[in-house]
C-alpha positions as CSV (number, residue, x, y, z in Angstrom):
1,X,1.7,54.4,-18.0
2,X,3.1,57.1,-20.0
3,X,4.6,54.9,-23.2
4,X,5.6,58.0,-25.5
5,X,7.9,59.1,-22.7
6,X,9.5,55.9,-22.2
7,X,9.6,55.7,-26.0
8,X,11.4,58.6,-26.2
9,X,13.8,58.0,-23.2
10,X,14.6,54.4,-24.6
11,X,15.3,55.8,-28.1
12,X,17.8,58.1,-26.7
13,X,19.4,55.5,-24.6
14,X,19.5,53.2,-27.7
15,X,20.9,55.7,-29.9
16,X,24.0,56.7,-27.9
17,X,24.8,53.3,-27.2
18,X,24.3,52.4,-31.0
19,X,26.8,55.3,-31.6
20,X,29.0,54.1,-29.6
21,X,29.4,50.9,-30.6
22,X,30.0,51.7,-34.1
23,X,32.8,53.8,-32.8
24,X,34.6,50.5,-31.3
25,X,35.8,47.9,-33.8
26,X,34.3,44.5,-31.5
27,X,31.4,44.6,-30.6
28,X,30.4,42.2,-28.6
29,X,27.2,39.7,-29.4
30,X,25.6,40.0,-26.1
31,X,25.3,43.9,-26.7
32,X,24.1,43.3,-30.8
33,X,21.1,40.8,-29.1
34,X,20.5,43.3,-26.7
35,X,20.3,46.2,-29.3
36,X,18.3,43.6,-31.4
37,X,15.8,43.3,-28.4
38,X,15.5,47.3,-28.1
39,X,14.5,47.3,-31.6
40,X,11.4,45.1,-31.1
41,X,10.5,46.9,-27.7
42,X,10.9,50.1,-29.5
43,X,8.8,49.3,-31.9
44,X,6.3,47.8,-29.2
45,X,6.5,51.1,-27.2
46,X,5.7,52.7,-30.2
47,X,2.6,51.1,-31.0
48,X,1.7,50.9,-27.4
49,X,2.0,55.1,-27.3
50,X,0.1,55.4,-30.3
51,X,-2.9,53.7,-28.7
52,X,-2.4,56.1,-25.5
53,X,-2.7,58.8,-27.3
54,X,-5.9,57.6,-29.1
55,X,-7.2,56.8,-26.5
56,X,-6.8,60.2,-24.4
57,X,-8.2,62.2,-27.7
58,X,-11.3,59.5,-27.1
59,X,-11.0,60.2,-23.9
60,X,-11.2,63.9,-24.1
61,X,-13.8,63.8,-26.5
62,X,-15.8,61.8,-24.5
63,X,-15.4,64.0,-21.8
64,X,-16.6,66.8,-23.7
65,X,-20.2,65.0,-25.4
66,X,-21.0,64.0,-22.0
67,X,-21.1,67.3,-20.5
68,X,-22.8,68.6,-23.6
69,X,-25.5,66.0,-22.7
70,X,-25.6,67.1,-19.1
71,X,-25.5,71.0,-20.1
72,X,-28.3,70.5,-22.6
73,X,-30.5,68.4,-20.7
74,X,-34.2,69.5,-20.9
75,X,-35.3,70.9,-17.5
76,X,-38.7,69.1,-16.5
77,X,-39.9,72.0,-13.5
């Protein structure tokens, strides 16, 4: 799953509609839980994308040391 898109896609979405309601006088308490509840998954989203991206530098690097071992592997003829 690709969380830093979604991150970014979410945060976009929450922004305008953040905007927007501090344009309008009401707001209403169903949208201020929901914008409460996009803080948290936000913040989830983020934490979540930071670990992806560990883990595909691991990954990478992994990738990398194992065909160094392959490459470098002593030839027994």
């Amino acid at each position: 799953m690709d969380y830093q898109s979604q991150y970014r896609d979410l945060t976009i979405y929450y922004n305008a509609l953040k905007k927007a309601t501090k344009k309008n006088g009401a707001v209403p308490d169903t949208t201020l839980k929901w914008l409460r509840l996009v803080e948290t998954t936000l913040f989830e989203l983020q934490e979540l994308a930071h670990m992806e991206k560990a883990y595909i530098q691991k990954s990478r690097t992994m990738n990398n040391l194992i065909e160094m071992v392959y490459s470098s592997a002593p030839n027994l003829e």
